[in-house]
Backbone as CSV, one residue per row, in Angstrom:
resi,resn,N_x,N_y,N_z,CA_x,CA_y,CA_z,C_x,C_y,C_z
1,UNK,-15.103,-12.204,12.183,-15.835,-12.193,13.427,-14.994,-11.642,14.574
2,UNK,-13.487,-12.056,14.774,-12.861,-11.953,16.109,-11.235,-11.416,15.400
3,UNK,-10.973,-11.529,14.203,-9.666,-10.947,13.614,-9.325,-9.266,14.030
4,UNK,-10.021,-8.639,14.384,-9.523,-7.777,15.245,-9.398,-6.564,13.539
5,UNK,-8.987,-5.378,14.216,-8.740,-4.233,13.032,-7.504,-3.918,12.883
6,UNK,-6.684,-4.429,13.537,-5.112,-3.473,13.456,-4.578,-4.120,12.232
7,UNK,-5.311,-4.952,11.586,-4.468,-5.503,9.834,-5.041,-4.177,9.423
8,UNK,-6.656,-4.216,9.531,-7.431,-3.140,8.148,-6.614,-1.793,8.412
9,UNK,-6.136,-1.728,9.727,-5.358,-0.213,10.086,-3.839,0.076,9.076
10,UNK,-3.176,-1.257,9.416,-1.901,-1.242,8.318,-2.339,-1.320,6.831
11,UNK,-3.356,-2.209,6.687,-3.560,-2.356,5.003,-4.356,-0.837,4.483
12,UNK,-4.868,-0.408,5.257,-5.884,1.093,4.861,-4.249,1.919,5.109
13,UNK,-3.460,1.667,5.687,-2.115,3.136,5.289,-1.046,2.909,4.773
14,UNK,-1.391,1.068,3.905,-0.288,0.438,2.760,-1.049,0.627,1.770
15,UNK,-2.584,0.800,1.263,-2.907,1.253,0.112,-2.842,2.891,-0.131
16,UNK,-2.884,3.429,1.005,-2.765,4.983,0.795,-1.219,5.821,0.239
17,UNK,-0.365,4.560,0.921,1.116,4.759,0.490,1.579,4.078,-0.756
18,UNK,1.028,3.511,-1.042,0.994,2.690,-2.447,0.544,3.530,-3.458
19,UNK,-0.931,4.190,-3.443,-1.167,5.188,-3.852,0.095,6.147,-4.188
20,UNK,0.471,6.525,-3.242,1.201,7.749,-3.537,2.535,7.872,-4.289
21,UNK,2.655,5.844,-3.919,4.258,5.861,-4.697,4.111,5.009,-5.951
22,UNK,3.277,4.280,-6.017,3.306,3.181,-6.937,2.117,3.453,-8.385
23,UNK,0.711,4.632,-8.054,0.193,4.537,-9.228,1.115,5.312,-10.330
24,UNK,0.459,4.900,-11.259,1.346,5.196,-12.760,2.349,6.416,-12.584
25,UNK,1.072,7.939,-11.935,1.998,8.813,-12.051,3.089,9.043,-11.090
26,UNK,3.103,8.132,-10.344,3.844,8.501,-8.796,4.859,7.651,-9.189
27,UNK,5.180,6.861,-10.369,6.438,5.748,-10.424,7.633,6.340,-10.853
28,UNK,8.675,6.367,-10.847,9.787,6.637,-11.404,10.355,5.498,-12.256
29,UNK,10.001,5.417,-13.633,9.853,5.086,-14.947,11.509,4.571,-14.891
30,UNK,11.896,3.742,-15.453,13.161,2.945,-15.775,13.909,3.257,-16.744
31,UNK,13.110,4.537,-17.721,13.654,5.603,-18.393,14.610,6.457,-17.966
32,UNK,14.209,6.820,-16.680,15.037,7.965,-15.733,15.835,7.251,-15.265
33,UNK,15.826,6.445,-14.846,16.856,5.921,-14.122,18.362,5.604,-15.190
34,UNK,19.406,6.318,-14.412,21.275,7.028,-14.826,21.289,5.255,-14.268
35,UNK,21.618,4.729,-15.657,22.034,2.926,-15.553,23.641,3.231,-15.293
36,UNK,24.453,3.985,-15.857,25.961,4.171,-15.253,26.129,4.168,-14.104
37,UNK,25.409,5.382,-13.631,25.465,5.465,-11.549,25.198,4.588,-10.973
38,UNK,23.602,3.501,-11.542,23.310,2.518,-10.519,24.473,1.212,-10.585
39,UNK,25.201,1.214,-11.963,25.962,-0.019,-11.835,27.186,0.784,-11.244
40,UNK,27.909,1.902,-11.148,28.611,2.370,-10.375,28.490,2.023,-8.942
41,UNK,27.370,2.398,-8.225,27.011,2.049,-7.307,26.964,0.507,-6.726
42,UNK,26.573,-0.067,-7.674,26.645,-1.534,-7.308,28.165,-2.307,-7.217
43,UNK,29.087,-1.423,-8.152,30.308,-2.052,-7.927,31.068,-1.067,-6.242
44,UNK,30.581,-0.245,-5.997,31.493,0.262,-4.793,30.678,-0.120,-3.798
45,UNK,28.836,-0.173,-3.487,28.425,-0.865,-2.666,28.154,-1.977,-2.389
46,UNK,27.846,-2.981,-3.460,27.098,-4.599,-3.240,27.985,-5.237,-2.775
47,UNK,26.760,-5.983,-2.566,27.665,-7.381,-1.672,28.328,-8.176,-2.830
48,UNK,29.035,-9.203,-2.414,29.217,-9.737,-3.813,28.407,-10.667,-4.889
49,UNK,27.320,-11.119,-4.204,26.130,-11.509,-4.823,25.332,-10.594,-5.741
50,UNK,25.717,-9.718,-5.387,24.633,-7.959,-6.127,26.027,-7.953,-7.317
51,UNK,26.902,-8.157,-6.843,27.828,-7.492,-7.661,28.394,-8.703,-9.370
52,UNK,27.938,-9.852,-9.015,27.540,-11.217,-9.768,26.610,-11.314,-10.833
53,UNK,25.508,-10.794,-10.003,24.059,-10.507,-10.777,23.824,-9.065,-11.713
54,UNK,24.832,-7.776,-11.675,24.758,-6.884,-12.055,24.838,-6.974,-13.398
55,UNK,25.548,-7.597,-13.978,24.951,-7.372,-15.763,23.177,-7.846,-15.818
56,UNK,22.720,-8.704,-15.359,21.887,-9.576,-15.807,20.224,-8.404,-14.860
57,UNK,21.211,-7.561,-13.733,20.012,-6.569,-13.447,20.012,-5.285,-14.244
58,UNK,20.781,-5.030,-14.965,21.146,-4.156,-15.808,20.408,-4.050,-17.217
59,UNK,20.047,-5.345,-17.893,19.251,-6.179,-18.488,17.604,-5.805,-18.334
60,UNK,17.480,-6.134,-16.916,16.030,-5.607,-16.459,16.125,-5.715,-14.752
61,UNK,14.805,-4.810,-14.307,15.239,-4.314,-12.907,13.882,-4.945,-12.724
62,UNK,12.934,-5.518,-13.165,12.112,-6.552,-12.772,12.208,-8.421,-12.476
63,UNK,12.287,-8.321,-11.510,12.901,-9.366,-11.023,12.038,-10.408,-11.475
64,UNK,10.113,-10.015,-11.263,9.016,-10.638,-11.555,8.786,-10.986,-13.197
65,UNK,9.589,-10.391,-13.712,9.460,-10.186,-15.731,10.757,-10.361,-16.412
66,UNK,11.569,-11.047,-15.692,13.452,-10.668,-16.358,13.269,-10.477,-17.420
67,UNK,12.422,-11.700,-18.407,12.234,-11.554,-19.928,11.939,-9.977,-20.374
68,UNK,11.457,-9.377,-19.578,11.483,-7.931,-19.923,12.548,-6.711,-20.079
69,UNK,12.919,-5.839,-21.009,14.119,-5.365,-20.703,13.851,-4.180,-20.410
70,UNK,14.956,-3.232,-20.113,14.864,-2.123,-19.283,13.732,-1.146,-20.240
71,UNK,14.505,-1.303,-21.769,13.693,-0.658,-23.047,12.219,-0.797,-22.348
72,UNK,11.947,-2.647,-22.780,10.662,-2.538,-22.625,9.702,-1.948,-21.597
73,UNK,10.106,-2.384,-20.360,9.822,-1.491,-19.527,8.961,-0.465,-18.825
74,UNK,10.386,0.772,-19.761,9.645,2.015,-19.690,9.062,2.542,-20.590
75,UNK,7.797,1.844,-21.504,7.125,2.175,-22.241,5.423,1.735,-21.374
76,UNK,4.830,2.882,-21.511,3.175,2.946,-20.521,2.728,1.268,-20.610
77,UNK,2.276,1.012,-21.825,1.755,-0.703,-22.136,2.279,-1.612,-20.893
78,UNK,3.571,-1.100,-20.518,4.524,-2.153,-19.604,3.852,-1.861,-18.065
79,UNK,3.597,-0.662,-17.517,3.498,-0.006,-16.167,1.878,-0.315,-16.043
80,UNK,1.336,-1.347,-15.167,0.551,-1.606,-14.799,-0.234,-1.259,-13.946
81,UNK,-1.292,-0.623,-13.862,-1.724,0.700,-13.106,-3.520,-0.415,-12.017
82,UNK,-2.932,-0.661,-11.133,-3.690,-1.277,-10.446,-5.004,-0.532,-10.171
83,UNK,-4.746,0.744,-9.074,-5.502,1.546,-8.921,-6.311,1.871,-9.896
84,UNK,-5.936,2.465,-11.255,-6.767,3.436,-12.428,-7.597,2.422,-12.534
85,UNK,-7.269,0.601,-12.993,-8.180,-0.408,-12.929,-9.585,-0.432,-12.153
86,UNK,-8.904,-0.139,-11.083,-9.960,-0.080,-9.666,-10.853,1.355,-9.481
87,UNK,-10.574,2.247,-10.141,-11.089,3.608,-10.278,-10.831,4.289,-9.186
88,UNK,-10.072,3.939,-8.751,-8.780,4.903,-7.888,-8.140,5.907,-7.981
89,UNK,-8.493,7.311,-7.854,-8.025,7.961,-8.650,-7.879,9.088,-7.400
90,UNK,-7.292,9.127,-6.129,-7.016,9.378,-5.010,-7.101,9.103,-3.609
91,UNK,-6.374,9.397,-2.567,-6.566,8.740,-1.634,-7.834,8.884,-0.460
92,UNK,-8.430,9.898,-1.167,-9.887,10.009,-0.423,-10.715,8.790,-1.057
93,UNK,-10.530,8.340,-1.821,-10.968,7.213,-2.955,-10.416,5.598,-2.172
94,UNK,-8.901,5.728,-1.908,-9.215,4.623,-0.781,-9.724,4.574,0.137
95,UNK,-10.177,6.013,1.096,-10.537,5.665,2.266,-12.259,5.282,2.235
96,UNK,-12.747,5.990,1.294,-13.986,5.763,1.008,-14.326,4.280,0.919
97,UNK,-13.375,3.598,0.090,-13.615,2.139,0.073,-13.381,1.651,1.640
98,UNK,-13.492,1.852,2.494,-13.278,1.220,3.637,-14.175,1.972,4.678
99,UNK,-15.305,2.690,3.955,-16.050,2.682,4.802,-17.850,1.504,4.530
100,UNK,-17.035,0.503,3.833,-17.813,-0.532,3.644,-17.846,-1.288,4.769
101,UNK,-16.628,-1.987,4.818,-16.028,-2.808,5.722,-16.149,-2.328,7.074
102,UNK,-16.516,-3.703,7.880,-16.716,-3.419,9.444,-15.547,-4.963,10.068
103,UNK,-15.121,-5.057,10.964,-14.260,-5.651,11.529,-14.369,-6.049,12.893
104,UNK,-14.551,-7.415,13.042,-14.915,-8.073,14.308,-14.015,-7.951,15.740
105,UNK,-13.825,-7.601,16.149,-12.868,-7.682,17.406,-13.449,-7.604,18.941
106,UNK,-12.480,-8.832,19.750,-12.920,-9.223,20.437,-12.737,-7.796,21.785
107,UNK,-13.466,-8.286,22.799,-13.932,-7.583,24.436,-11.911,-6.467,24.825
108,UNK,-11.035,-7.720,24.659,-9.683,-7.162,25.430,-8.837,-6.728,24.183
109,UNK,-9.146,-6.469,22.931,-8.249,-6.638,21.771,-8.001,-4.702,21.815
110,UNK,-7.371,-4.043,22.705,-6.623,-2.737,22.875,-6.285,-2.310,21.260
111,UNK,-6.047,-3.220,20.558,-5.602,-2.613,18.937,-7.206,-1.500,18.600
112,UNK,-8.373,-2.213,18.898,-9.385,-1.587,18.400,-9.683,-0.063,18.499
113,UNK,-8.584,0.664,19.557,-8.416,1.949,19.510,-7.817,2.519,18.150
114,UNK,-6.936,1.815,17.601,-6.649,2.539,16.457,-7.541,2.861,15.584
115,UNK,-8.646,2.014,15.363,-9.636,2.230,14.227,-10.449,4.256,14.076
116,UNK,-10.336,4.415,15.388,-10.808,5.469,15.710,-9.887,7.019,15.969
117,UNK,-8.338,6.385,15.404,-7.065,7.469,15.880,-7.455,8.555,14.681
118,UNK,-7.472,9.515,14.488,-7.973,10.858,13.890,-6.688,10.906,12.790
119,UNK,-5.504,10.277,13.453,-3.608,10.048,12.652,-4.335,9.440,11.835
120,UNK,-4.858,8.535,11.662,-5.135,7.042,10.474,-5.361,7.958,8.899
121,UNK,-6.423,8.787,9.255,-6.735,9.260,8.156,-8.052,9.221,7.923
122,UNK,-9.091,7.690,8.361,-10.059,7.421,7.961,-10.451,6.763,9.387
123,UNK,-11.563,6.559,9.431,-12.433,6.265,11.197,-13.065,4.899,10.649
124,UNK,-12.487,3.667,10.338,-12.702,2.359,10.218,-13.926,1.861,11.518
125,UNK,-14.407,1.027,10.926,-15.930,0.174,11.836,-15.268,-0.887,12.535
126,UNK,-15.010,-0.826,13.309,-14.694,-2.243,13.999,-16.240,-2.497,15.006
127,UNK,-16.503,-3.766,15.334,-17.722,-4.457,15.833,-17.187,-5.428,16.889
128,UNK,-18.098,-4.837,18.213,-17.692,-5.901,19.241,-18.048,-7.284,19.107
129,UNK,-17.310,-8.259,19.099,-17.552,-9.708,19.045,-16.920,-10.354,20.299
130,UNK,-17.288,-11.408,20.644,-16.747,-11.481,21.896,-16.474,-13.554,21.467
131,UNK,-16.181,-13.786,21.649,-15.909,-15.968,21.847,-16.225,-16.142,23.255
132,UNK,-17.223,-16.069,23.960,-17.552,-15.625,25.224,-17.825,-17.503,25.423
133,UNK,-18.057,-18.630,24.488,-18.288,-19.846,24.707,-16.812,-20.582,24.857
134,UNK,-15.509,-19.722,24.439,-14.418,-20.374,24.711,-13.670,-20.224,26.374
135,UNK,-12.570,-21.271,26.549,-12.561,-21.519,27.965,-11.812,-20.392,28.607
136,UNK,-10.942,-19.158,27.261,-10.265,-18.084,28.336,-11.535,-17.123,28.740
137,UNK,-12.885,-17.620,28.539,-14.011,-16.451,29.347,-14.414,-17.317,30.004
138,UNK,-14.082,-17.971,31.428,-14.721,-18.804,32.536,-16.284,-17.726,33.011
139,UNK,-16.523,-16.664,32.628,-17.546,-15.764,33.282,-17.992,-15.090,32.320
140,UNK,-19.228,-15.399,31.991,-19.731,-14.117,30.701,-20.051,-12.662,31.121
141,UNK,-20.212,-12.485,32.262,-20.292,-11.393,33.148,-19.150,-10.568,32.825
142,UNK,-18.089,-11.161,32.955,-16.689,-10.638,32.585,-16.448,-9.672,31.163
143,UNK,-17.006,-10.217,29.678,-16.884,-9.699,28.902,-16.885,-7.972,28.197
144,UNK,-18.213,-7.650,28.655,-18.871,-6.368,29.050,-17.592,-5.187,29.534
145,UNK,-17.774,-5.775,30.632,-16.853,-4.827,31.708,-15.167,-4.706,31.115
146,UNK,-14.272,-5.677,30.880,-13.631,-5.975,29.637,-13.457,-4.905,29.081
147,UNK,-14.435,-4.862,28.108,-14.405,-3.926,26.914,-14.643,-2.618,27.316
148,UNK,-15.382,-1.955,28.262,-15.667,-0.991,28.920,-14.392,-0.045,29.765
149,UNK,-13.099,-1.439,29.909,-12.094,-0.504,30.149,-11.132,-0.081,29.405
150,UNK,-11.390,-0.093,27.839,-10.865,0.661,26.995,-11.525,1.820,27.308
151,UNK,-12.691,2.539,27.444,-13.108,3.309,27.866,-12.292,3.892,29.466
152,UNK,-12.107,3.503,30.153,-12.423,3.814,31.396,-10.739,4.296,31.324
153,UNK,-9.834,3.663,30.378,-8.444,4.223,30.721,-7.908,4.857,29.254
154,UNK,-8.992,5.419,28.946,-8.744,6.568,27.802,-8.098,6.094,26.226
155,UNK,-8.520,4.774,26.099,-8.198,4.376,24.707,-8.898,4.668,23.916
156,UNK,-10.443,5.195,24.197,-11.591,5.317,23.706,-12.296,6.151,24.090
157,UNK,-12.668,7.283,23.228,-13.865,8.009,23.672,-15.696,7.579,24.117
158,UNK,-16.134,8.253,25.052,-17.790,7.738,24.828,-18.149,7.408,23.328
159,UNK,-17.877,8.314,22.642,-18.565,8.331,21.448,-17.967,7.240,20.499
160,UNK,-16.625,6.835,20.945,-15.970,5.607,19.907,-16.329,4.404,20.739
161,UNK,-16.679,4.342,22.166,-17.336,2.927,22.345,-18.445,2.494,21.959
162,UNK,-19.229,3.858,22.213,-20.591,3.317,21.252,-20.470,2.638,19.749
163,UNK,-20.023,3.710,19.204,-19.537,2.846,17.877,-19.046,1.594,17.683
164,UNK,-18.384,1.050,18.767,-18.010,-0.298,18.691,-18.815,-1.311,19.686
165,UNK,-19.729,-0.882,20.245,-20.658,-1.607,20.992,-21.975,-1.884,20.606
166,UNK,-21.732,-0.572,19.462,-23.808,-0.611,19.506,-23.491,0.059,17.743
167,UNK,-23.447,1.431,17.170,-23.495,1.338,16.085,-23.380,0.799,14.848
168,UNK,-22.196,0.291,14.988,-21.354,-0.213,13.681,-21.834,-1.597,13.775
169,UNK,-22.536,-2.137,14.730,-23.355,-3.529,14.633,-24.772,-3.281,14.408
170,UNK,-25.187,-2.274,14.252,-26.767,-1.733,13.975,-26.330,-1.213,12.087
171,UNK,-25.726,-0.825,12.191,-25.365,0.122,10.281,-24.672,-1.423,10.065
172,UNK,-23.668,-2.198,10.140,-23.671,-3.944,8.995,-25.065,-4.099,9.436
173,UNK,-25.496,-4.499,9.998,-26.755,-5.596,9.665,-27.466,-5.229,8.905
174,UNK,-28.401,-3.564,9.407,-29.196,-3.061,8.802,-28.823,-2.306,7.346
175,UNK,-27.734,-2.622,6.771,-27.553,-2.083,5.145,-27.976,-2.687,4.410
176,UNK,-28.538,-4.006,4.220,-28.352,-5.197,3.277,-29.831,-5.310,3.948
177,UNK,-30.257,-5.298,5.164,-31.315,-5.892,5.367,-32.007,-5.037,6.483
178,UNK,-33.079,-3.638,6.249,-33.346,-2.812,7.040,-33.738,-3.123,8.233
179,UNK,-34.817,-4.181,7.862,-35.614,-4.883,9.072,-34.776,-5.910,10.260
180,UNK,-33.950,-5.631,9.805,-32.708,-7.242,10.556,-33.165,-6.787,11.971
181,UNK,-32.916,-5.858,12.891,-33.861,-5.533,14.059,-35.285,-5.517,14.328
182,UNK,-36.194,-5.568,13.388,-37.640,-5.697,13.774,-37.908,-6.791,14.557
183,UNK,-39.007,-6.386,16.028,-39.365,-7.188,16.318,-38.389,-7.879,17.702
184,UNK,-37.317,-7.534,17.968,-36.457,-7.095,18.570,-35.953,-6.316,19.550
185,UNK,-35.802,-6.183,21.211,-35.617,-5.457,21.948,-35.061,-4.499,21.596
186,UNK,-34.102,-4.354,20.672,-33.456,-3.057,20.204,-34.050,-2.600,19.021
187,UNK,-35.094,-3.231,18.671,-35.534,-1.965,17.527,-35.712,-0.827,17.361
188,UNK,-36.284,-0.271,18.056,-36.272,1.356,18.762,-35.054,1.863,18.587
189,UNK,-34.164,1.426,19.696,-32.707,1.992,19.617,-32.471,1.701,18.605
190,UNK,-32.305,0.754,18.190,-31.375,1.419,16.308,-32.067,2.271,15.491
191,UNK,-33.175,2.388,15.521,-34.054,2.968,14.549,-33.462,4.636,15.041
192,UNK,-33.306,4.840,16.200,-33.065,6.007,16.690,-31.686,6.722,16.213
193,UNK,-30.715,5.622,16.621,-29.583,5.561,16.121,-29.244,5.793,14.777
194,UNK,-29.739,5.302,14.026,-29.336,5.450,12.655,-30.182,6.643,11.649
195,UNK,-30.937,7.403,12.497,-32.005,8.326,12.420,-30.782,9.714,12.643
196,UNK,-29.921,9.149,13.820,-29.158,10.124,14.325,-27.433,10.560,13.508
């Protein structure tokens, strides 16, 4: 309702980077990895705690599986492919999944510009919500205007306040349930809206 978008902003460009480093083909396999150099390395750089534990990481470099060894590993059966699971099979593929999701954020929450930064990659729904019954809004009058000066000092385009004032709360309701406006001062306008 009021959690705001700047998580879905980090988590929509930690699955895109995850993507890129972590599905199957993007991993660098425990096969490749020169075990001489890295324990070389560990004896001229580690601390002495790294340098304690080095047979036993040498063993296996999964901290989550020790019982596992380096052998095992790097054989495919071992490399667990989250994404391919999920039918993930690029990063236009995550962003697509997130044009499900819409995200509540309140009247003063300035993060809600990011949803709309062109950098992100993908143009996320965030939805004005306001707690307009709690005691930091002494004036409901106040709320409105609020939110209107993301607009007014260039965090937001016309066209991205609408979206967070009026669209993206007309497209959730009405996906699941067309009529959710019938009958309704704004029926018209959304009907128009989502026409458009």
């Amino acid at each position: 309702m009021e959690g705001g978008v700047s998580w879905a902003c980090q988590m929509y460009l930690d699955m895109v980077e995850h993507w890129e480093k972590r599905r199957r083909a993007g991993l660098q396999h425990p096969d490749t990895t020169n075990l001489a150099e890295l324990q070389a390395l560990i004896g001229s750089y580690g601390d002495e705690r790294l340098k304690a534990s080095a047979d036993a990481l040498m063993q296996s470099l999964d901290a989550f599986r020790p019982e596992c060894s380096l052998e095992e590993l790097s054989r495919p059966e071992h490399v667990h492919d989250d994404f391919g699971a999920a039918g993930i099979d690029s990063k236009d593929d995550v962003r697509s999944a997130f044009e499900h999701y819409y995200f509540g954020c309140e009247a003063d929450d300035r993060a809600t510009m990011w949803a709309f930064d062109r950098r992100l990659g993908a143009r996320l729904h965030p939805v004005f919500s306001s707690d307009f019954t709690h005691f930091d809004v002494p004036d409901f009058e106040e709320v409105m205007p609020e939110a209107f000066e993301m607009l007014e000092r260039g965090f937001m385009s016309a066209q991205d306040f609408r979206e967070f004032t009026f669209t993206n709360a007309a497209r959730l309701h009405t996906r699941n349930n067309p009529g959710f406006f019938a009958g309704t001062v704004v029926e018209r306008a959304v009907a128009e809206e989502l026409r458009s």
